[in-house]
C-alpha positions as CSV (number, residue, x, y, z in Angstrom):
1,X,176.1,119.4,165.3
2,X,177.7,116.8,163.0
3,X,180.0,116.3,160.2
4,X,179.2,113.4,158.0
5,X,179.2,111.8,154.6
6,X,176.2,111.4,152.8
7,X,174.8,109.4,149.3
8,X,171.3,110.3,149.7
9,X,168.6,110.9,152.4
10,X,165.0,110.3,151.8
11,X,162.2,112.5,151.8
12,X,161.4,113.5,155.7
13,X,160.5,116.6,157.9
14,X,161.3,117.3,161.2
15,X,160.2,120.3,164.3
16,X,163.5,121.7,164.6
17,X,166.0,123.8,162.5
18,X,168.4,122.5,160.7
19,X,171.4,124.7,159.6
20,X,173.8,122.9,156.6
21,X,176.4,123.4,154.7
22,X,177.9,122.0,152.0
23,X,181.8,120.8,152.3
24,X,182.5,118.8,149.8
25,X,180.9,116.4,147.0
26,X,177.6,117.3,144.3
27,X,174.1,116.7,144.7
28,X,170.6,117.8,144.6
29,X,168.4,119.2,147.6
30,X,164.3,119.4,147.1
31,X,162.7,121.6,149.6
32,X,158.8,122.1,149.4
33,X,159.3,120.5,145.8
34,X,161.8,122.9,144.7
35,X,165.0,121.6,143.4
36,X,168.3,123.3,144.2
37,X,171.8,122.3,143.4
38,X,174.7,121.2,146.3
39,X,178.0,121.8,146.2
40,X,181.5,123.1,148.1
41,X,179.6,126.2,149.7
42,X,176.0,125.7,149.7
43,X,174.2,126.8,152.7
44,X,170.5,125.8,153.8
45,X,168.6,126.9,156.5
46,X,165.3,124.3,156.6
47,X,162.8,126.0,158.9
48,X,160.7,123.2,161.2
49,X,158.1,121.0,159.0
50,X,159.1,121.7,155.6
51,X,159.5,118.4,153.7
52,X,163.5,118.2,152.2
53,X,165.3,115.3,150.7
54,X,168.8,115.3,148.9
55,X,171.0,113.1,147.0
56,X,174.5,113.0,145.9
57,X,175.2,112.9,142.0
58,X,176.6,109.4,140.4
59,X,179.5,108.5,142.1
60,X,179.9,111.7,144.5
61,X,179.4,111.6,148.1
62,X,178.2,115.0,150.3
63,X,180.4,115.6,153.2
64,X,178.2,118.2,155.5
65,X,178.2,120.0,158.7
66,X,174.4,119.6,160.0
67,X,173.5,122.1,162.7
68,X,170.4,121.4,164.6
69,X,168.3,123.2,167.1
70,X,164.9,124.3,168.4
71,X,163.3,127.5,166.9
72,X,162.8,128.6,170.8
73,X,166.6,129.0,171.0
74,X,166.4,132.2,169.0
75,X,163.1,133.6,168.9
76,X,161.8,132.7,172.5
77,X,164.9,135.4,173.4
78,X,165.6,138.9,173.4
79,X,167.2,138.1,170.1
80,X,164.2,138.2,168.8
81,X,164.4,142.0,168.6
82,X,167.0,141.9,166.0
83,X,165.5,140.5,163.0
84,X,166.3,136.9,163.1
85,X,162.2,136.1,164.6
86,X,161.5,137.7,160.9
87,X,163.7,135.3,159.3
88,X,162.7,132.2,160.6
89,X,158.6,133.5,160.5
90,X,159.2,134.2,156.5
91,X,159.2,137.9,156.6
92,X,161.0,140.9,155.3
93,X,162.8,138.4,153.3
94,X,162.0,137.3,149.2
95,X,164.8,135.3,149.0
96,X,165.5,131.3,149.1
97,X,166.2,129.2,151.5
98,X,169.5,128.4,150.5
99,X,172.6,130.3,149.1
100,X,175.9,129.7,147.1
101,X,179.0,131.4,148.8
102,X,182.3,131.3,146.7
103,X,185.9,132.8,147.6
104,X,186.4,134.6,150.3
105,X,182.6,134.6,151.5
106,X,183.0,130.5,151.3
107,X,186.8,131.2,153.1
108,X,185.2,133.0,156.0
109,X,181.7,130.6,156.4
110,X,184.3,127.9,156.4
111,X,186.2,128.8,159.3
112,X,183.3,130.1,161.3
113,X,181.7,126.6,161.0
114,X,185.2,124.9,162.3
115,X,184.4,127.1,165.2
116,X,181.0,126.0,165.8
117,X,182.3,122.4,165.3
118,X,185.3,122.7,167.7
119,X,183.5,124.0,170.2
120,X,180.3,121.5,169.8
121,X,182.9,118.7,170.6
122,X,184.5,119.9,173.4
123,X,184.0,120.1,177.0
124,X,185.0,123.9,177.9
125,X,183.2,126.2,180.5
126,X,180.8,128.6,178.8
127,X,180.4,126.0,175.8
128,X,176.2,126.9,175.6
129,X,177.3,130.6,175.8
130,X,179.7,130.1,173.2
131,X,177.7,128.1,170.7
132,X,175.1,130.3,170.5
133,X,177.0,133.5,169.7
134,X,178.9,131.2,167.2
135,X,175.6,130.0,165.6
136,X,174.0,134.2,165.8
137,X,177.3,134.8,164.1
138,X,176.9,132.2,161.4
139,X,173.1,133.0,160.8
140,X,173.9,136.6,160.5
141,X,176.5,136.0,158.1
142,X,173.7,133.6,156.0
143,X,171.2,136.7,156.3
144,X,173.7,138.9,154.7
145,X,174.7,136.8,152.2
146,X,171.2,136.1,151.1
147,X,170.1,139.4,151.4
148,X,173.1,140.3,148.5
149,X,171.2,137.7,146.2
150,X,168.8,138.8,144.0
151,X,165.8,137.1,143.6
152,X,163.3,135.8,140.9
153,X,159.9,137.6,140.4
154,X,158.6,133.6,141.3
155,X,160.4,133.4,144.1
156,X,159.2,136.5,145.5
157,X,155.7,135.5,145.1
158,X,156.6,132.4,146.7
159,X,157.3,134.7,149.8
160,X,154.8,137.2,150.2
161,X,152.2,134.4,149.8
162,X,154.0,132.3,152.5
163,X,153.8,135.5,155.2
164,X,151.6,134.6,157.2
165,X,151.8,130.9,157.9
166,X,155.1,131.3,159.3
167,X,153.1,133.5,162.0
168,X,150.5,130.9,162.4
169,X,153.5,128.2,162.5
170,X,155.2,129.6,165.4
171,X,151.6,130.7,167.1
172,X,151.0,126.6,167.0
173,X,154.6,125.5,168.4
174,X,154.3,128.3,171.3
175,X,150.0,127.0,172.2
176,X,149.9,123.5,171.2
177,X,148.9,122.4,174.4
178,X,146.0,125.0,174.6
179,X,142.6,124.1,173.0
180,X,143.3,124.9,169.5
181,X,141.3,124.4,165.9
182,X,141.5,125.7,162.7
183,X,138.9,127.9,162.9
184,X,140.0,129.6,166.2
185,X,143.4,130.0,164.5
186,X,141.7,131.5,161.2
187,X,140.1,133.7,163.3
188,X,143.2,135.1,164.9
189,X,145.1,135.7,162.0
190,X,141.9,137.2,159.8
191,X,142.3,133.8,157.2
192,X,139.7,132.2,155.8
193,X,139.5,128.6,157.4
194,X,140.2,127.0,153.7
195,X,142.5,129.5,152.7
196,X,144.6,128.6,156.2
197,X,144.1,124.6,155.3
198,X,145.4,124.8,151.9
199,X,148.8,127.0,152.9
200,X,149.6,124.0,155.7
201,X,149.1,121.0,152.5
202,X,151.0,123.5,150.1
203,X,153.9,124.7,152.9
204,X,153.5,121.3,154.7
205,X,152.0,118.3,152.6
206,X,149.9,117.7,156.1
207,X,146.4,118.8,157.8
208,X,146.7,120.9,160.2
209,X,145.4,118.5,162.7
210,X,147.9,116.6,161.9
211,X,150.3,119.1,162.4
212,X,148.9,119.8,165.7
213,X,148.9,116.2,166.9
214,X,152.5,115.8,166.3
215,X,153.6,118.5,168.4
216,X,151.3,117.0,171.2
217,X,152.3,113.1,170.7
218,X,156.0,114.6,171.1
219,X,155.2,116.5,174.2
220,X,153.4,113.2,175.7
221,X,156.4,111.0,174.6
222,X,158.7,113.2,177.0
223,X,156.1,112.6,179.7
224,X,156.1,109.4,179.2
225,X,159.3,108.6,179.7
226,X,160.0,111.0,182.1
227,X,157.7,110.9,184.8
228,X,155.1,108.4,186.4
229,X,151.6,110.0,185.6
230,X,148.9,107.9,184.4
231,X,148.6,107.5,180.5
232,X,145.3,109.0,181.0
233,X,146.8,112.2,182.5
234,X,149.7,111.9,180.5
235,X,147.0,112.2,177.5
236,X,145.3,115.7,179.2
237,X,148.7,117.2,180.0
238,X,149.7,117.1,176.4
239,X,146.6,119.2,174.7
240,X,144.3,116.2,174.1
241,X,140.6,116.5,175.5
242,X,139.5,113.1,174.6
243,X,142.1,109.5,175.8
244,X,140.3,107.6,172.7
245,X,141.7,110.1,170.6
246,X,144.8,110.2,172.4
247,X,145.4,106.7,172.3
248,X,144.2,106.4,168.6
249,X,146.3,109.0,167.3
250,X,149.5,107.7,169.6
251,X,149.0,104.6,168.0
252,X,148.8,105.8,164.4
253,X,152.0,108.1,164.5
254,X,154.2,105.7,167.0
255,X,152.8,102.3,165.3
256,X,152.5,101.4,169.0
257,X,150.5,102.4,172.4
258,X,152.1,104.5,174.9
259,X,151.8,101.9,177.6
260,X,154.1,100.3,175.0
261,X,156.1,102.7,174.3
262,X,156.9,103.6,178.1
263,X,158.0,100.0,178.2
264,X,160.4,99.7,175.7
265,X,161.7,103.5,177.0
């Protein structure tokens, strides 16, 4: 977790959560193409591989607390049981991904995020204990808060047609190093193989392949700097069935080779 001024940050996605809120300073967030205002209060939860970028108006600067953390933390647990695996698949919910919490609601958010900042910086037993019931606390608090919001008729639309790929989404990140394709994964879920390509350009501007290959270029990047297996193996442990394609597509994401790259790790 950080706090941290900001002017702008260019347009990016990432394969973990991020959790914000807005301290001080004015601006404008894009999520997916949808702009949303930023201000004292302003709360975003940016589920993994959505494509966000924000700005701060002329002369204004964004001061921010950035939460960050893998989408296993909550939804690999018994957690899971409680609602917040809906929230970050997309379901049961019609409403934004960001709120506007004023008064007291802001007064309360405020001091809970203080916490979750304290306790991120300091070294005291039980801190991975305590930063997660800190961070269930602050996500519950979001899910209430959002909940209270009522929505647009677009916005709801905007929901129920992105159901399902929040499924498919966590699917992926759980099998990636299985054999998977499109079709199998169409198959699965009962999409139609176009349908399922055009929600990943619409929810993701990227193929699914694409998609796929990330996840597996990130798991062979922790291989490679972390143990001694051949690049060849390193290639089969991480989901690819072909080293030329391996190597092809670890040169086109990294801009070098992974003999490279273990060298300069």
């Amino acid at each position: 977790m950080k706090k941290k001024w900001y002017t702008s940050v260019p347009s990016h996605r990432h394969d973990f959560i991020e959790f914000s809120l807005v301290l001080a300073g004015k601006g404008k967030e894009r999520i997916n193409g949808i702009e949303h205002d930023m201000r004292p209060g302003t709360i975003v939860l940016l589920l993994p591989y959505q494509i966000h970028e924000y700005r701060a108006d002329i002369d204004e600067k964004l001061l921010m607390y950035i939460c960050n953390f893998d989408m296993k933390l909550i939804t690999a647990g018994p957690e899971s049981a409680w609602g917040l695996h809906d929230l970050f698949l997309g379901l049961g919910s019609s409403q934004p991904a960001y709120i506007q919490l004023q008064g007291e609601a802001y007064e309360e958010c405020l001091r809970l995020w203080e916490r979750i900042y304290k306790e991120h910086n300091s070294s005291l037993p039980w801190k991975p204990i305590m930063l997660k019931a800190l961070l269930l606390e602050a996500l519950s608090l979001f899910v209430r808060s959002r909940d209270s919001h009522e929505t647009t008729r677009s916005e709801k639309q905007t929901s129920v047609s992105s159901k399902s790929i929040w499924s498919i989404v966590q699917y992926v990140y759980d099998h990636y190093l299985e054999p998977l394709s499109l079709t199998s994964l169409a198959e699965r879920f009962h999409i139609h193989p176009t349908q399922l390509s055009t929600h990943f350009g619409e929810s993701f501007g990227i193929h699914f392949v694409d998609f796929l290959h990330e996840l597996r270029i990130r798991h062979a990047c922790s291989l490679l700097i972390s143990s001694d297996l051949p690049i060849s193996q390193v290639a089969y442990e991480s989901g690819f069935s072909s080293y030329p394609t391996f190597s092809r597509t670890f040169l086109r994401i990294k801009g070098l080779t992974p003999s490279e790259y273990r060298k300069r790790k």
